[in-house]
Structure formats: structure tokens, C-alpha cells
N, C-alpha and C positions, 0 to 999 in steps of 0.2 A: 446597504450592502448585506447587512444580515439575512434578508430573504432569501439572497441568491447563497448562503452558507453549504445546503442540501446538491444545490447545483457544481460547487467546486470539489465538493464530492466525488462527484458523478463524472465529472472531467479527468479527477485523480486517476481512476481507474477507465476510463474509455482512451484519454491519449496517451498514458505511461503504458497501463497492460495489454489495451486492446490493440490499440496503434504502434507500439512500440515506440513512444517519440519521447524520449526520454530527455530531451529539449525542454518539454512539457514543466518540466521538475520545477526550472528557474520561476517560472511563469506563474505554478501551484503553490510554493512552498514557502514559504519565509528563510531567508538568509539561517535566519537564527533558530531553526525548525529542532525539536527536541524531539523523539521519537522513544519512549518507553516500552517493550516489549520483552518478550522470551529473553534469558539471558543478558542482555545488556542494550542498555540508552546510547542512542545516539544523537552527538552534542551539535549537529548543523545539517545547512540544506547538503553538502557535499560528500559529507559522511552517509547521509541515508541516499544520493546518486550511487555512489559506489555501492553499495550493499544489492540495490536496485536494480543496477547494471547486471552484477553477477549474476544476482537471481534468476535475470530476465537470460542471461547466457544460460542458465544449467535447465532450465525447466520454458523453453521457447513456444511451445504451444499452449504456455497457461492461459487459461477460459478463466475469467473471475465475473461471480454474478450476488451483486447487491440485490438485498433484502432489508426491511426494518428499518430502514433510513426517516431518524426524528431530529426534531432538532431544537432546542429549547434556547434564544439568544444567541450565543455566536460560538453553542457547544451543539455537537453534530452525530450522532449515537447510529453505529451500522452493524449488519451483517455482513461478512463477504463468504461467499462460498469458491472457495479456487479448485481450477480440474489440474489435471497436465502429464506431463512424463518428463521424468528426471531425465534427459539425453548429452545433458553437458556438464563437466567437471566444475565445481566451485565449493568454494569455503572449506577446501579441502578434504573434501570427500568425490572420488569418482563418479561417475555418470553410474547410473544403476539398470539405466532402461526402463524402471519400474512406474508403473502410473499411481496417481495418487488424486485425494478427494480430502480436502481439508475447510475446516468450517471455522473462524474467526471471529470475532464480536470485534468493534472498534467503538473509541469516544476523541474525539478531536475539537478543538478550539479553531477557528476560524475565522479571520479577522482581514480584514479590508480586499477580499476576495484570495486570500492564501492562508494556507494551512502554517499555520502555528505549532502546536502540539498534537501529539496523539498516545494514545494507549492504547493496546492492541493485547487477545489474548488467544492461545487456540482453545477451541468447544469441543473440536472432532480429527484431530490429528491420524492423517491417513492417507 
């Protein structure tokens, strides 16, 4: 399973962002999925759906395109680059209409073809 690591990657982001099938989650994630980022950990696969969910309502035409994708055993080291436009209200901030251009580094653990952990940082917030 470890070869295919780089590929559940690749799924993360073609059927959550590109596809919208937020279905996907169950399928990619682990139950017990831990997600480290900006501000604060999220402690399961449910908690980072909802976060997901929203996102995906406030900013509907996000483009995200991987980069730098290594992977060393069953840790997974990426770039994401995301386009989009803020058009929908969440996490309590109103829609802004404003476009943006945000650059990402990730490192995830990957195990029996589902994402386990991640850590995530912004490079280019914008």
C-alpha cells in the first residue's frame, strides 16, 4: 500500500476539491484523522468534513494544484497551490467577493490507503 501513498494524495484533492464529493472524505481519511494547522487541531475524520464542507460553500470555484509531491514510507510531503473567490459566508466572516492565491506546504502520514495525519502551513497567504 505504501506506493500507492502519493496517489491517495492525489484523490484527496481531485475528488473533495475538484469534484466536490465530499463523500470522498469517508473513503480518504481515517475515522481517527488528526489535522494540525493554522490555529487549531482537528481531533477526527468529521470534524475536518465540516470544516471542509464550509470551506468548499464559501470559496466554490477553488482550483487547487499540487506540486513537490515526495514521499518517504508512509509520510507524503506536498505543495498545494489554491486559486478561488470568497462568494459564500463561513466561519463567520461574510462573503467578500474578493479573489485569492494561496500557497501551502503539507506532510501527512498515510497508512492502508487513508490519510491519517497531516500538517499543513500557509507559504503565500493571499
Amino acid at each position: 500500500m505504501v506506493a500507492d501513498n502519493k496517489e491517495v494524495v492525489r484523490r484527496v484533492f481531485e475528488e473533495i476539491f475538484a469534484r466536490k464529493n465530499e463523500d470522498a472524505i469517508d473513503e480518504l481519511f481515517d475515522e481517527n484523522f488528526i489535522d494540525h494547522g493554522p490555529g487549531q487541531d482537528l481531533h477526527s475524520r468529521d470534524e475536518f468534513r465540516s470544516v471542509i464542507s464550509k470551506w468548499l460553500c464559501a470559496v466554490p470555484d477553488v482550483q487547487i494544484e499540487l506540486s513537490h509531491l515526495i514521499q518517504e514510507g508512509d509520510t507524503v510531503g506536498w505543495v498545494a497551490t489554491s486559486t478561488g473567490t470568497h462568494t459564500g459566508d463561513a466561519f463567520g466572516f461574510p462573503a467578500t467577493g474578493k479573489q485569492f492565491d494561496l500557497t501551502t506546504t503539507h506532510i501527512a502520514v498515510v497508512r492502508n490507503g487513508r490519510m491519517v495525519e497531516r500538517w499543513w502551513a500557509m507559504i503565500k497567504p493571499g
